[in-house]
N, C-alpha and C positions, 0 to 999 in steps of 0.2 A: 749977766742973766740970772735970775732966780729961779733956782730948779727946784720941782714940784715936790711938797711932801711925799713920803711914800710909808705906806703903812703896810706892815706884814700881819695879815690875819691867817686863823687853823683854819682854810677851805682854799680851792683852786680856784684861779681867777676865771672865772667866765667870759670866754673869746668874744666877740664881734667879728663881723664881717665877714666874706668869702673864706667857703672852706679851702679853699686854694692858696690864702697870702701869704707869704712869709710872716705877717704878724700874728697872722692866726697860727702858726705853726709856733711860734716862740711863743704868746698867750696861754697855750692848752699846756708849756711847760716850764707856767710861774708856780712851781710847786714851793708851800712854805712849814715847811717844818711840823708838817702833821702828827700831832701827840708830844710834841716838845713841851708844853704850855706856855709858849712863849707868845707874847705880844710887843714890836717892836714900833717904834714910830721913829724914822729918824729926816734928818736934812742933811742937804752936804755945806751945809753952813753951821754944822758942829766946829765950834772952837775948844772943847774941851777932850777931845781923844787923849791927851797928853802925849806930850813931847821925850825924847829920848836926852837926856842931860849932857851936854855937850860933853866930852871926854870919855865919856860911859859906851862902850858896846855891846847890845843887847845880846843872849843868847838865846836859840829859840827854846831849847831846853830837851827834853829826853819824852818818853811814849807818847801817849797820847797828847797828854799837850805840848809837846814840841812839834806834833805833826798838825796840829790843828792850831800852833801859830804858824807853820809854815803854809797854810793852806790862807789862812787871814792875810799873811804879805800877800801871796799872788791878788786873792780881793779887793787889799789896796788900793794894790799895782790899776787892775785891770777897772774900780770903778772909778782911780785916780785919772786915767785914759779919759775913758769918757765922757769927764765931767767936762776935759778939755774939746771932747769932739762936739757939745751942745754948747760951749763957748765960743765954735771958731764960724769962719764965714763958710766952709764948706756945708755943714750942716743945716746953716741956716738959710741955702738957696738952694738946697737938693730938694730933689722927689719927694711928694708926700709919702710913697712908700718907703724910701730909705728914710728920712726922717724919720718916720716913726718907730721903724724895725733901730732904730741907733738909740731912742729914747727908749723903748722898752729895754734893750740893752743896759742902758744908763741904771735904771731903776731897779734890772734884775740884781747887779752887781755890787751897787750899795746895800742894798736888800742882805746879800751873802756878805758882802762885808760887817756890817752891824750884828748879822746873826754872829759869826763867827767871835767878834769881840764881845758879846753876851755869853757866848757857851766855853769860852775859854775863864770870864772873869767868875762864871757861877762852879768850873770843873778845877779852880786854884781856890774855890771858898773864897773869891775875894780880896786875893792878896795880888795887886796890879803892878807888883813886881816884873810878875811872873806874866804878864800880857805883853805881847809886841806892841810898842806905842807908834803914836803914829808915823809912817815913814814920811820922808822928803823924797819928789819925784822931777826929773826934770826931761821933758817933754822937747825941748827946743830942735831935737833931729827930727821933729815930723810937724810936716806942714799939713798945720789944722785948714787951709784953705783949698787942698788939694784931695781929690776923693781915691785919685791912686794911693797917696803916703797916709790918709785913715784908712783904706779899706784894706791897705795893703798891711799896716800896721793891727787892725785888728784881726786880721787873718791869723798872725803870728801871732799874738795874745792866746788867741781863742783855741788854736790847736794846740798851744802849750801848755793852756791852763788845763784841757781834756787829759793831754797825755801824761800832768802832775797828778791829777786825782787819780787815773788810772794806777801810776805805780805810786801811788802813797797810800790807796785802799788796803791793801796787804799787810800796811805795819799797822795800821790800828789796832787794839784791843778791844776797847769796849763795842757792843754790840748794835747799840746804840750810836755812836758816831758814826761808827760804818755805814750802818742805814741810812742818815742822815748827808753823807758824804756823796753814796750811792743816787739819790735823786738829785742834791747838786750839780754832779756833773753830767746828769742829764740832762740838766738844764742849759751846762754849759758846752753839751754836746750839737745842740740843736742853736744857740749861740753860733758854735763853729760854721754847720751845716747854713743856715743864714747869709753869714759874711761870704763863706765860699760863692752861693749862690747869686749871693749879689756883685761881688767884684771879678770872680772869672768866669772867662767863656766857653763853659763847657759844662754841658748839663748834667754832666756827671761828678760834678768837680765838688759835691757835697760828699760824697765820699772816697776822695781819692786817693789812689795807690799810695800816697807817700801820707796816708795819716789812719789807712787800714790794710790792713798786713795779708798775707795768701790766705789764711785762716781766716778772714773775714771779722777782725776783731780791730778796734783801735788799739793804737798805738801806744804803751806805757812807756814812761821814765822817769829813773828813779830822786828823789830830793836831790841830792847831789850834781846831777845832768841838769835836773830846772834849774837850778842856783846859780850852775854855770853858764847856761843860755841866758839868763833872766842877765845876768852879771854883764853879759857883751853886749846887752844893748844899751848900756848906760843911763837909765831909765831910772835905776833907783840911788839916789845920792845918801842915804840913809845908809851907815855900815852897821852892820849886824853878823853874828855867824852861826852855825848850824854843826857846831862841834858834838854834840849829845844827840842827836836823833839817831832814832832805828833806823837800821838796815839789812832787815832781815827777822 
């Protein structure tokens, strides 16, 4: 299947539809990068992200930019996911509502992915050393034809990838990425809130106990905790390590 160009411009995407949908809920929060002056266009039929050299194991690296390639794998990860859930037969015979709330998904995600390998290669000046290149994913534990093991699989993406930006906002320094971080995973908050919504049965299951805490806050965790969850689901076949990032 060829999947839709996607272009990131400076303004909010303009909803359609009932103020009610889950699309229109994830629509009002395709936020892109406002004051970046970035203009991206990408496909997921880039063959040029470069590859990691066999024998070679990439390090994410130290401040800021180790934390913002550590934030580019989860993107990966999560629009490497997707690309498989508008390739399998679940996708393609669901609801026009879950269809579309999965493709808005699809394109938010590449979206953050592309951004992320633009503002890591323009914050190294260029030297693509220093970029996480692109990973290898293997997918084969979840069955693209079944809406339990995708919905149930992006549940687990989607809270993870919330509760990574939450405890990886804190080691930032620049000002500027922070900001930048901070609407992301709003975006990928309302991502979460979504999947919940559509795969369990319980109306309050967009924010529930086990992803927002007595304080009424979601849930952080720190690099090290994501690495490790991310690590058990065997999902990323690409090795790399995270020996130099902050922690604290």
């Amino acid at each position: 299947m060829k999947k839709p160009v996607i272009k990131v411009q400076q303004k909010e995407i303009a909803a359609k539809g009932s103020n009610n949908s889950r699309r229109q809920f994830l629509k009002m929060g395709s936020i892109v990068v406002a004051g970046s002056g970035l203009l991206l266009a990408c496909s997921n039929d880039d063959d040029d992200m470069g590859m990691i050299p066999e024998g070679d194991v990439f390090d994410l690296g130290s401040g800021d930019v180790g934390i913002l390639n550590y934030a580019y794998a989860l993107e990966q990860l999560e629009a490497a996911f997707y690309t498989s859930v508008l390739d399998g037969s679940y996708w393609m015979n669901a609801g026009a509502e879950e269809r579309l709330v999965l493709e808005d998904l699809y394109k938010h995600e590449v979206i953050h992915r592309e951004f992320f390998k633009a503002a890591i290669t323009g914050a190294v000046n260029g030297d693509t050393s220093k970029v996480l290149p692109e990973l290898e994913f293997d997918f084969s534990a979840v069955d693209f034809s079944s809406r339990d093991s995708v919905l149930g699989t992006a549940r687990v993406l989607e809270d993870t990838g919330v509760a990574a930006y939450n405890g990886a906002g804190t080691l930032l320094q620049t000002p500027g990425f922070l900001v930048i971080a901070g609407k992301i995973v709003s975006v990928e908050a309302r991502h979460a809130a979504a999947i919940r919504s559509l795969f369990l049965d319980d109306p309050k299951a967009f924010a529930g106990d086990e992803v927002v805490d007595e304080n009424g806050l979601d849930l952080a965790m720190t690099p090290s905790e994501i690495l490790t969850a991310v690590g058990e689901t065997g999902f990323v076949k690409t090795a790399f390590t995270a020996n130099q990032l902050p922690t604290g």
